[in-house]
C-alpha positions in Angstrom: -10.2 -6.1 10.4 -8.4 -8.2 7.8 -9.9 -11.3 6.2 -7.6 -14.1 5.6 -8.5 -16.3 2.8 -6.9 -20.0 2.1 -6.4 -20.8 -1.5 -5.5 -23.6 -3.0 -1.9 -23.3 -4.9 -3.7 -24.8 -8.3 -6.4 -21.8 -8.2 -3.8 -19.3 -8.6 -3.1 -17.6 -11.5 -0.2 -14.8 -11.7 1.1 -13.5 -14.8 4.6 -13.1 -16.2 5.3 -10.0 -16.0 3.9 -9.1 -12.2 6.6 -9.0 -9.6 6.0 -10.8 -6.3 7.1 -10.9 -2.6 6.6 -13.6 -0.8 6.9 -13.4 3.0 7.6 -17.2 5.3 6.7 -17.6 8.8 6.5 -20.7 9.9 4.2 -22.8 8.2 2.6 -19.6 6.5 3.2 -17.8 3.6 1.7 -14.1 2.8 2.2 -13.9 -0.9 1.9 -10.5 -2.6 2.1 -9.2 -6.5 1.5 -6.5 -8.3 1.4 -5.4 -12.2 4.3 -3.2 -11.8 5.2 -0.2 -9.8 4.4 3.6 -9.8 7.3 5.6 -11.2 5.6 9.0 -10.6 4.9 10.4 -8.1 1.6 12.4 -8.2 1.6 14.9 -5.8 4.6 17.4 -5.2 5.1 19.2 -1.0 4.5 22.7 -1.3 5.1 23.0 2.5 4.6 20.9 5.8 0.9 22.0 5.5 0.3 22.1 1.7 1.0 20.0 -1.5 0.1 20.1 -5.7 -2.2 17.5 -6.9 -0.4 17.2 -10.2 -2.9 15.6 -12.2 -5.6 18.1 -11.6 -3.0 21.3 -10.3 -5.4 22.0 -7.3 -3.4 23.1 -4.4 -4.5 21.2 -1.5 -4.0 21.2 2.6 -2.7 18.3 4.2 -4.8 16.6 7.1 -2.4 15.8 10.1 -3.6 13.0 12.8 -3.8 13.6 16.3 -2.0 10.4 17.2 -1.0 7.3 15.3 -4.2 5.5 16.2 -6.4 7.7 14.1 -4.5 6.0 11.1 -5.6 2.4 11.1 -3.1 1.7 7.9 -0.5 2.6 9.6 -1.0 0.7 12.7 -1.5 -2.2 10.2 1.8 -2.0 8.8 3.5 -1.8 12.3 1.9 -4.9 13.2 2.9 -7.2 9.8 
């Protein structure tokens, strides 16, 4: 389960350069930053069942879920 934590505006630092979203509902606001994004992508699809790790060039096999509850992330995602 997800822990929400209350901070107070003057506790929070971000820096310059990190790029933020910043989500209203009502009287509640879900802000979220980052450094900077990922501009490669670090594994390349072989096939539906296969993919390259490219960092270590291990050819790996992809786990498939049963249903969409097996992946709580996703679920999680759905819901926001």
């Amino acid at each position: 389960m997800t822990k929400i934590h209350f901070i107070n505006s003057t506790q929070l630092y971000i820096a310059q350069n990190a790029e933020v979203s910043l989500k209203l509902a009502g009287n509640t606001a879900q802000v979220t930053f980052t450094a900077g994004k990922n501009r490669k992508c670090p594994i390349k699809n072989l096939s539906k069942n296969e993919f390259v790790d490219l960092s270590t060039g291990k050819v790996k096999k992809r786990r498939h879920s049963e249903n969409r509850f097996q992946s709580p992330k996703s679920v999680r995602k759905s819901i926001n």
